[in-house]
N, C-alpha and C positions, 0 to 999 in steps of 0.2 A: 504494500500500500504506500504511497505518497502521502507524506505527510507533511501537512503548514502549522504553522505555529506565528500569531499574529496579536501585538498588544495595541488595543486602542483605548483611549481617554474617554471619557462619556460624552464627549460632543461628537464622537465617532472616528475621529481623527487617529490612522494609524502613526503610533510613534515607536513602536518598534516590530521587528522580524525575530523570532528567534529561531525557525526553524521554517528553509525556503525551498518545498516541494521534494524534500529526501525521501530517496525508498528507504522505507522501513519493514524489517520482518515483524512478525508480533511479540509479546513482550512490554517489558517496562523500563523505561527510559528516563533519564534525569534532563533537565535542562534548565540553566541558570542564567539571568536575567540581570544585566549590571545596569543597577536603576540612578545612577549617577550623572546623568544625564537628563532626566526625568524631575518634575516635582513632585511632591507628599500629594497626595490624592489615592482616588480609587481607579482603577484601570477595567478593561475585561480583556482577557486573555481567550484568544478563539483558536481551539483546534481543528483542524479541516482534514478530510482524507479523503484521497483521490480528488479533490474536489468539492466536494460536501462537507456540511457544516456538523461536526461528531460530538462536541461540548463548550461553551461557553461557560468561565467563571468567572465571579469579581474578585481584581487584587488589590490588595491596601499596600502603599508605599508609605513608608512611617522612615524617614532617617533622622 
C-alpha cells in the first residue's frame, strides 16, 4: 500500500508532509514530527492509503 502522511492546521492549511506516497508492507510504523517550525496549537494529522483517506486525528503542539 502507498502511504501519505499529511499535517494540517485547522484552517486547512497543509504545513507539513511527513510521509510522501511510500510503499509500505503492513505492520507498524513510527514516525516523528519536528514541530519546531510550527506554532502551539492543535493540528490534524491525515493518513491516506493508496489514495484514500484511512484516519484523521487531532495533535496538540505544546513547546
Amino acid at each position: 500500500m502507498k502511504v501519505s502522511i499529511d499535517i494540517y492546521d485547522l484552517s486547512g492549511k497543509r504545513v507539513a508532509t511527513l510521509v510522501n506516497n511510500q510503499q509500505k508492507a503492513a505492520g507498524t510504523y513510527e514516525v516523528n514530527w519536528d514541530v519546531s517550525t510550527v506554532s502551539n496549537g492543535m493540528y490534524i494529522a491525515s493518513l491516506r492509503g493508496d489514495g484514500y483517506p484511512v484516519q484523521s486525528m487531532k495533535v496538540s503542539v505544546a513547546k
